[in-house]
N, C-alpha and C positions, 0 to 999 in steps of 0.2 A: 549214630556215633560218628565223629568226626577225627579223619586221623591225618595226621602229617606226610605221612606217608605214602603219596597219593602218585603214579605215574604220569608225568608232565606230555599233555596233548603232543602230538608232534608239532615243528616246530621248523621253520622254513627260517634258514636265517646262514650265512655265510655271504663271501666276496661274489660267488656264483649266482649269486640269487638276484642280485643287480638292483632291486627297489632301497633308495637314498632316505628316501622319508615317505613310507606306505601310509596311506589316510581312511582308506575304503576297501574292502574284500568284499566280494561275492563269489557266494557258492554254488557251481550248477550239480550235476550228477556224476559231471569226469572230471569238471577242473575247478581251480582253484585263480579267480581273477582278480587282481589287486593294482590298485591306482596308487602312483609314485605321485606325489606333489610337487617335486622338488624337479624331476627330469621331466614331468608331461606324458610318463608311458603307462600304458596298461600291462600288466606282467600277465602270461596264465602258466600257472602249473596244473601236473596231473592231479586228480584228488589225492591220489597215495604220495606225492613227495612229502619228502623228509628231508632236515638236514640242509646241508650246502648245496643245493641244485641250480641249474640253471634254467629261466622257464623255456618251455618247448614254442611258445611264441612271445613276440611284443610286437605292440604295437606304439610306435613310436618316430619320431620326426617332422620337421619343418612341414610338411606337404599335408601330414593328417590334422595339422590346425587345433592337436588338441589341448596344447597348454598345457598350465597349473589345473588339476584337479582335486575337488575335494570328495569326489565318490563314486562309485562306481557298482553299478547293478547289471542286471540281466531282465529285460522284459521281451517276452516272446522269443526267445532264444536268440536274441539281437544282443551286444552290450551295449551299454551306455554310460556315460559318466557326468557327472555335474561340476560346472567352473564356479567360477566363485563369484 
């Protein structure tokens, strides 16, 4: 049976939360990694945010050469993201 009524997943999303146009998430055990297309950054949050947060790291600027991305994984407990 299917009902409308259903509690909406959490949900990462306010001024503090800094990704312009996210394209890519990955999921590890603690956090939560998401690639910004628009600014070049990798965002992570804790896996339990919610709400307006700010992530607890990025990775981002001129020096790390990462560009536009269009995704972003975890292999071997490395990140990595894919350009276009």
């Amino acid at each position: 049976m299917h009902s409308d009524d259903v509690a909406p997943l959490p949900t990462i999303a306010g001024a503090s939360t800094t990704p312009s146009f996210p394209v890519g998430v990955a999921v590890t055990e603690d956090e939560i990694i998401v690639c910004d297309q628009r600014t070049g950054a990798i965002d992570v949050f804790p896996i339990n945010a919610s709400g307006d947060v700010a992530p607890i790291r990025q990775i981002v600027g001129f020096e790390t050469e990462i560009g536009p991305c269009n995704d972003v994984a975890v292999v071997n407990g490395e990140r990595c993201r894919s350009a276009r």
